[in-house]
N, C-alpha and C positions, 0 to 999 in steps of 0.2 A: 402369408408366411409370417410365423413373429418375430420376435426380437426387432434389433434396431442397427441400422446400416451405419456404416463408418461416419458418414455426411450426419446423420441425428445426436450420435456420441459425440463426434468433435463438438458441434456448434452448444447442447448441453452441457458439457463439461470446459468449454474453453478453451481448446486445443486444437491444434490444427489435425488437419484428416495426413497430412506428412509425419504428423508426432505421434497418431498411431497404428501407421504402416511402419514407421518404424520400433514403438515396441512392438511388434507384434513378431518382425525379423529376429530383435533380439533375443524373443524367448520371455519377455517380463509380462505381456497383456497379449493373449491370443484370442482372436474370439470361438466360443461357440460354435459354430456352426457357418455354414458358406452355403448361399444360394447355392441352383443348377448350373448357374452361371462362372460360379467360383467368386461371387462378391462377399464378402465379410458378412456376417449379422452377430452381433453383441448380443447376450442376454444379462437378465438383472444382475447375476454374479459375476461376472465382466465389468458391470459399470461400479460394485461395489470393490473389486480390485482394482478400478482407476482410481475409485475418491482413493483408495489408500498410496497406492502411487502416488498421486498427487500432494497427499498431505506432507508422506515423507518427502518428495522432492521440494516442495517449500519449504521442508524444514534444512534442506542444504546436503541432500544425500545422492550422493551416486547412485545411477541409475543399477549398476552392479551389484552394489550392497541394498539395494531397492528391492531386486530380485531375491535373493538370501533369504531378508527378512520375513519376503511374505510367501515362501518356501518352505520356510519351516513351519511343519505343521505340526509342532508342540503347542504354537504361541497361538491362540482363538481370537475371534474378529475382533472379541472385547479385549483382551488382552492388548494389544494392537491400540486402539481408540485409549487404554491407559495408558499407553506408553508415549502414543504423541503427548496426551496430554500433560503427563509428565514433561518431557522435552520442551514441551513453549512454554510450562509453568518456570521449569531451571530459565529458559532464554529470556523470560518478559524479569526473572529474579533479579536476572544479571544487569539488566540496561533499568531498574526500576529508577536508580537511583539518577539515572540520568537523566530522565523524561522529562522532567521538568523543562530543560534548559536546550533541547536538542532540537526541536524543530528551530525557533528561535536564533539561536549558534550558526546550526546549518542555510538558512536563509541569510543570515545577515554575514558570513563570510564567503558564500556563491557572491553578495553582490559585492564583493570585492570592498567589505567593511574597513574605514580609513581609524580604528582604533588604537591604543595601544594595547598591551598585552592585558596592563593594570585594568585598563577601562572596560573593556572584552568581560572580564570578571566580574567584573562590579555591576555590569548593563545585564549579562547571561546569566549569571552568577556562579558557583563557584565550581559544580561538575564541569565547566565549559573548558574543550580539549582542542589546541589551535591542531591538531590532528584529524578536525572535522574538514577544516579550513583544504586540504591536499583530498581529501573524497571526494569535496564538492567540484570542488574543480575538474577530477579526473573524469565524470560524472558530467557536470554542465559546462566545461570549457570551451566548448566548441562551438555553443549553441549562439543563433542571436541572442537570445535571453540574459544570456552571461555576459557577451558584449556591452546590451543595452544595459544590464543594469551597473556592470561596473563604471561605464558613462556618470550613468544618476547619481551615484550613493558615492561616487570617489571625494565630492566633496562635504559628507554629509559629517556634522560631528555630534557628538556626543548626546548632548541633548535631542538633536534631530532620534539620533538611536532610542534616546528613553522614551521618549513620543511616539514613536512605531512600537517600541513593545506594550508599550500602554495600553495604547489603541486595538492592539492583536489579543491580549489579555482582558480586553473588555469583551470585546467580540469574540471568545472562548467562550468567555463566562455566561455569556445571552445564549450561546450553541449549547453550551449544559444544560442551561435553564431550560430552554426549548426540547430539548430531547428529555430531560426527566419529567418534563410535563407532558410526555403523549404527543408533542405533534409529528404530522406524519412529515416524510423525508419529504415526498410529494405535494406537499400543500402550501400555499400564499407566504405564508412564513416563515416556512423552510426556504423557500427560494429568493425571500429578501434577505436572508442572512448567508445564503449561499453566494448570493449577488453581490453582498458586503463582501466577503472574502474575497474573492474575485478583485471588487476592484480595491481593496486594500494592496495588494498586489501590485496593481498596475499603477496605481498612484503612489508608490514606493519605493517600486522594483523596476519592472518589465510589464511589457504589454501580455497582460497574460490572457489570450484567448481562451474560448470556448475549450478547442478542445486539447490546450494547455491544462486548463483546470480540470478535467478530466485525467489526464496525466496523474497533475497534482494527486487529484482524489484518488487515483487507482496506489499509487504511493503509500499512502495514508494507512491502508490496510495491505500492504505488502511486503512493507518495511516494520520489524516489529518496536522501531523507535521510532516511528512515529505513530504507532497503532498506542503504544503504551502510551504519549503525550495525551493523546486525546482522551483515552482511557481511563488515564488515572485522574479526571476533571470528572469524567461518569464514566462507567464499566457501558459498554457499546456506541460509545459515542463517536468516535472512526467508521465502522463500520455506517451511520446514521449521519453522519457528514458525506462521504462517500455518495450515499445516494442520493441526498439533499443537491451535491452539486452536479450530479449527473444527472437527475430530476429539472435541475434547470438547466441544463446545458440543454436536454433534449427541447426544452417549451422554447426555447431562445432559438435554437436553431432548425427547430419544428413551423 
């Protein structure tokens, strides 16, 4: 029989086999076709109606207005693929101006950064919004991570902070260099500097495990500030961190 059972869609797409029995109830993703059995089977135009599901719902859309959009059969598949693209082109517009200073900001006020306001600006520099400072929290408060590291860094000052970003700005700058030169995310090199990262982290911050940096890295390309950080150093370079550290996660814990 063809097509592709509920259990191949989920685990292709990333989704759970619950999140699509449930659009399927709501009327947004149905599949095709149903064994003898009455088990689900997806066909290719199913799975091309998920990526678009999926795109608009990362782009922060009700599942409700999900349905609408891709209902209307005025607007064609490409129609559609220019629109999102449009949409993260406005969103990456909007946060461009921040990138610079955001991952940065947001790391070093999770660890419960002992700055003044003046110095915060001066270290982040000048987009930096103590309004980062209550996401982080709301976000890692809970965690040992947030614990441990407000422990570490309560008594760190100022210089301590120019040092860390120094150090983090070095080792961007070698993550650029490496990714515009072709090496693969998978190889010797990728994974020393993925290792770098890692324990930049932990010698800084928090003990940041394996599959903490995983975390991390799923972040990095999820979050479009910090996809733009990386990004605007070289155009895919989140995306090629991402697998570099996930690349070593798997040899380390392989």
């Amino acid at each position: 029989m063809g097509g592709y059972s509920v259990g191949q869609v989920a685990k292709a797409a990333g989704v759970t086999v619950r999140t699509l029995h449930h659009y399927d109830r709501i009327g947004l993703l149905s599949p095709s076709g149903r064994t003898p059995a009455g088990y689900r089977r997806y066909e290719d135009a199913d799975l091309d109606r998920l990526q678009q599901v999926l795109f608009y719902r990362e782009l922060g859309f009700p599942l409700e207005e999900i349905a609408a959009i891709l209902d209307d059969r005025s607007v064609s598949p490409a129609e559609h693929l220019r629109r999102q693209r449009s949409l993260i082109g406005d969103r990456i517009r909007h946060l461009q101006g921040l990138a610079a200073a955001v991952e940065r900001a947001m790391e070093a006020q999770k660890m419960g950064m002992q700055l003044t306001p003046e110095e915060k600006f001066e270290v982040f520099g000048k987009d930096y919004q103590e309004s980062w400072e209550g996401e982080a929290e709301q976000r890692w408060g809970g965690t040992e991570a947030w614990a441990q590291s407000q422990r570490r860094t309560g008594g760190y000052s100022k210089a301590d902070w120019q040092r860390i970003k120094a150090d983090m700005d070095g080792l961007d700058s070698r993550l650029g260099e490496a990714f515009t030169a072709g090496v693969r995310p998978d190889s010797e090199q990728a994974a020393a500097l993925a290792e770098e990262h890692r324990r930049h982290i932990t010698d800084n911050f928090y003990e940041c495990h394996y599959a903490i940096h995983r975390g991390l890295a799923a972040m990095y390309v999820a979050d479009p500030r910090f996809t733009a950080t990386y990004d605007r150093i070289a155009p895919g370079l989140a995306q090629w961190l991402h697998d570099a550290i996930v690349a070593n996660a798997d040899r380390a814990e392989g």
